[in-house]
N, C-alpha and C positions, 0 to 999 in steps of 0.2 A: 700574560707575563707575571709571574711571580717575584715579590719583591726580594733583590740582591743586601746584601751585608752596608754596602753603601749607600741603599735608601734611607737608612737611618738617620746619618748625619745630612742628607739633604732634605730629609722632612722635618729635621730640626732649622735648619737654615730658614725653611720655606715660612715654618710655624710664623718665625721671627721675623720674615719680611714681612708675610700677611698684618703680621701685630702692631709692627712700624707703619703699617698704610692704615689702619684703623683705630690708632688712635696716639697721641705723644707722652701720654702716662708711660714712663717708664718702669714701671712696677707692677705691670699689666702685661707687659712686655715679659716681664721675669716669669710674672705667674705662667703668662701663655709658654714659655720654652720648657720650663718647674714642670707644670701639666702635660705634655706632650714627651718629653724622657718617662715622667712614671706610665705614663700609655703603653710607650714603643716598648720598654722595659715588660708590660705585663702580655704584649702578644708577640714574644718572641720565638713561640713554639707556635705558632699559626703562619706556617709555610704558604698557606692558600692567597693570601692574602696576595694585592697587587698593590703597586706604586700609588695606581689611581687613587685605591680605595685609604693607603695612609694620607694623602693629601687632602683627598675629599673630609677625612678625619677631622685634620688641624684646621684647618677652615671655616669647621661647625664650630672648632671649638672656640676658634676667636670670635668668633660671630660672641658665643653664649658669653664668653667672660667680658668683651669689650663693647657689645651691646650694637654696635655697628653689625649693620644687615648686609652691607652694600661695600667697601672698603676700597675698592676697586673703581665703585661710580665717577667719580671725574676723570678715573685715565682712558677708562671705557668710552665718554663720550668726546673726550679729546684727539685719544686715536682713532677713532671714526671721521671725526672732521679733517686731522690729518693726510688721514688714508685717501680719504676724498679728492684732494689738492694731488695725490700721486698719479691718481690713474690717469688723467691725459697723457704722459710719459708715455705709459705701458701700451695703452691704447692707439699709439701713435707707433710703438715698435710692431705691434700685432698689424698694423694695417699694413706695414711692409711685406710682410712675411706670403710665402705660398700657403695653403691650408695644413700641412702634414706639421710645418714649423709655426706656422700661427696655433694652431693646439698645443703643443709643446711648451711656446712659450705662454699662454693662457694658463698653461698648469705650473710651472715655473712659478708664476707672480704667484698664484692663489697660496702657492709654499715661501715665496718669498716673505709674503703679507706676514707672515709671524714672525720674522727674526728681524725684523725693523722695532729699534725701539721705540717708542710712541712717549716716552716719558721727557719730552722737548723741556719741559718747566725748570726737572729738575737739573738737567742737564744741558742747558742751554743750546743744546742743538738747533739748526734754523732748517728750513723745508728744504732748503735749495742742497744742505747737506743728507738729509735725510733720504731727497730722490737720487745723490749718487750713492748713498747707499744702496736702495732697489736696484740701480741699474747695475753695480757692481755685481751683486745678488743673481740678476739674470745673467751677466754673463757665465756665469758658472755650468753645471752641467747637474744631472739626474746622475747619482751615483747607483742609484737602481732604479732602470728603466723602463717602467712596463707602460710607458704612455700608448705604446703600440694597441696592446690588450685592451687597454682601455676604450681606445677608439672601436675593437671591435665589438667589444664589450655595449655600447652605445648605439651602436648600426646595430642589435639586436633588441634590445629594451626598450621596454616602453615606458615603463615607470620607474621614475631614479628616486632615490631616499640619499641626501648629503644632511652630511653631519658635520654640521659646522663646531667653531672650536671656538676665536677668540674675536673681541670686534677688535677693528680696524683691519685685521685681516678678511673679516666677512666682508669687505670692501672690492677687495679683489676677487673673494668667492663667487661675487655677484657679476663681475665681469667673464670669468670663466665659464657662468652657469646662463650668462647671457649667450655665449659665444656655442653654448652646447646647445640649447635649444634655437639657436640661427641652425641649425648645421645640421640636429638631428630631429626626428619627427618623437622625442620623448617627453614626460610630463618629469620635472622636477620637482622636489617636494623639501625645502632646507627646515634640517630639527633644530631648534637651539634651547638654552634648557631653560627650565621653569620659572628658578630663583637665581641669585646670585650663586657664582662660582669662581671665585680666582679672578680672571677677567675675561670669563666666555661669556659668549651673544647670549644675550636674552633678547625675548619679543621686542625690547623698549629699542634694543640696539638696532636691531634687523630692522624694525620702521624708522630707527632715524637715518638711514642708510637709504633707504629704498629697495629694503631688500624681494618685498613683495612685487616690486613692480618684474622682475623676473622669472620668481615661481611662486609655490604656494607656500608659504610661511606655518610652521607648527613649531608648542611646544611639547617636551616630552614625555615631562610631568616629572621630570626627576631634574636634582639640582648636581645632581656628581658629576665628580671628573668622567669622561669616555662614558659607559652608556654601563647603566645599571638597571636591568631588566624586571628587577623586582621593586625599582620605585618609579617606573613608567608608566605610565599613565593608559587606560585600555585602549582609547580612542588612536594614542602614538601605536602601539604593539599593532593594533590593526593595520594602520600604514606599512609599518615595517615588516608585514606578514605578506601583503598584498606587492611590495617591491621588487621590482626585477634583479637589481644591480643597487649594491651600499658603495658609498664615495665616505668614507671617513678622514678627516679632516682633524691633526695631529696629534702629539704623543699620546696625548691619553685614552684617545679611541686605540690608539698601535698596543698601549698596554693592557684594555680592559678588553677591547673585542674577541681576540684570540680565545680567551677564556669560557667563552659562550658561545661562539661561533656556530658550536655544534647545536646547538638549540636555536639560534636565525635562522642555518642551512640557506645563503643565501652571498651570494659571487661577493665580496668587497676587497675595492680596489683603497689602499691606505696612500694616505699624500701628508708625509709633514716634514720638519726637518728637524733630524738624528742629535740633538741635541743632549742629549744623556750619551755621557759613555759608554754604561752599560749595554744601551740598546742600538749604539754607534758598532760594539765588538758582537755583540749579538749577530748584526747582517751583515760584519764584515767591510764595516765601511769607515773611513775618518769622522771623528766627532763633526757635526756641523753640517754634514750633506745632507743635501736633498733627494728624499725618498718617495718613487711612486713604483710602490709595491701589490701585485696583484693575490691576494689570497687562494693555496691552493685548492682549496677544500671542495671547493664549489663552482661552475662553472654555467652559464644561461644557454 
C-alpha cells in the first residue's frame, strides 16, 4: 500500500503521540512535530513510499531526539498483564462452541486483542470494563471472511510463520496459535521484531507472555513497522523461505506485505482490524471491522 494525501497528517499526529509517551519536555515535542513536517515536506514526490515506512520514520526519529529507546516499555508490559486477566473469558466462550465456530472465534479474539485499549492508568478503565469491551468485540462479525480458506489453508501446511504485531494482543495470539496446533499436525513459528517499535512484541514481550510455550519464538532482525525485508535478518529470511503459509497479524503487515509479496511468493492470510479509513474504503468495509483476508497471489 502506497501512502494516501492523509498519511501526512496522521504521521504528524502519530510523531506527536510517540513524543508525549517519550518524554514531557515540551520543546522536544515541538522539535519532534518541527522535524517530521520538514521530512514529509522533502519526500513528497516519493509515491513508493508506504504508511509503514512513514511511521517506522518518526519513531527512529523520537527515539534520536528524545533519547528514549523504548517509549512504549510500560504499556507494553502492562498490556500484557492485562491481556492475561482477559483470556479466561474468551477461553471459556471457545470451550462452548462446535470446532468450525470455535476457530472462528479464536480468530476473532487474536483481532479483537488489538482494539482493546491497554492504557487503564491513564484512563482509569477497570478490567471488568475492559472484558466487556472484548466481549462486545466478539460479538461482532468478520467483515471479510476468509476463516474458511484459512482452515483449509492449515489442513495442508506444515509449517506456519505468524507475524505477530502488538503485545497484549500477542496474548490472544497465543491462544489462537495454541488452538491451531491442538487441531492441526503443523509447526508454528511467531516473528516479532528485534528492537522497539511503537508498541509491537519484542522477544522480552513474547516470554513474558508465554509465548514460547506454544511455538517457536524468533526475532526478525528488523525493528519496522510490517516486515522490511531488507533489514531482516538472514537466519529470519530463511524461515520465511522455508514456510508454507504467512498469518500476518495487523495494519502494518496489510500495508507493507503487499508490496513485496512478490518476492516471499508465499499463501498470506491477513487478520487485523480496518482501522484507517483509507484502508477501511480500500476493501470496501466500515472503518473498525474486522478483517481476515486471504491473499490472492499465492496458494499451497
Amino acid at each position: 500500500m502506497k501512502w494516501h494525501p492523509l498519511c501526512l497528517p496522521c504521521t504528524v499526529r502519530t510523531a506527536y503521540d510517540i513524543a508525549t509517551k517519550a518524554t514531557d519536555d515540551g520543546e522536544q515535542h515541538r522539535l519532534v512535530v518541527t522535524e517530521t513536517i520538514k521530512w514529509l515536506s522533502s519526500i513528497l514526490n516519493q509515491t513508493d513510499l508506504t504508511p509503514a515506512y512513514l511511521h517506522t520514520y518518526v519513531f527512529r526519529l523520537v527515539q534520536k531526539i528524545t533519547g528514549n529507546r523504548d517509549p512504549f516499555a510500560k504499556l507494553k508490559e502492562e498490556s500484557n498483564r492485562i491481556a492475561l486477566g482477559l483470556i479466561p473469558s474468551l477461553e471459556s466462550e471457545i470451550s462452548k462452541r462446535d470446532f468450525k465456530d470455535a476457530f472462528k472465534l479464536a480468530v476473532l479474539g487474536a483481532i479483537c486483542g488489538n482494539s482493546i485499549d491497554f492504557e487503564v492508568e491513564e484512563h482509569s478503565v477497570s478490567l471488568e470494563d475492559l472484558e466487556k469491551s472484548l466481549m462486545s468485540c466478539l460479538d461482532g462479525d468478520l467483515a471479510i471472511n476468509d476463516a474458511h480458506r484459512l482452515m483449509d489453508a492449515l489442513a495442508r501446511a506444515k509449517k506456519v510463520l505468524y507475524l505477530a504485531d502488538n503485545a497484549g494482543e500477542i496474548v490472544f495470539d497465543k491462544l489462537l496459535i495454541k488452538f491451531i496446533t491442538k487441531n492441526y499436525p503443523v509447526k508454528v513459528v511467531v516473528a516479532v521484531k528485534s528492537a522497539p517499535i511503537l508498541n509491537d512484541a519484542t522477544m522480552k514481550d513474547a516470554l513474558q507472555i508465554g509465548l514460547n510455550e506454544v511455538a517457536e519464538v524468533v526475532a526478525t532482525g528488523s525493528s519496522s513497522i510490517g516486515l522490511n525485508l531488507e533489514e531482516c535478518s538472514s537466519s529470519f529470511l530463511t524461515i520465511l523461505k522455508n514456510s508454507d503459509l504467512i498469518i500476518a497479524k495487523g495494519q502494518g503487515h496489510y500495508e507493507s506485505l503487499p508490496e513485496i509479496a512478490h518476492l516471499i511468493q508465499k499463501p498470506i492470510v491477513y487478520m487485523f482490524k480496518a482501522k484507517c479509513p483509507i484502508i477501511a474504503k480500500s476493501l470496501g468495509v466500515a472503518r473498525g471491522s474486522n478483517i481476515v483476508k486471504f491473499a490472492e497471489e499465492h496458494t499451497i
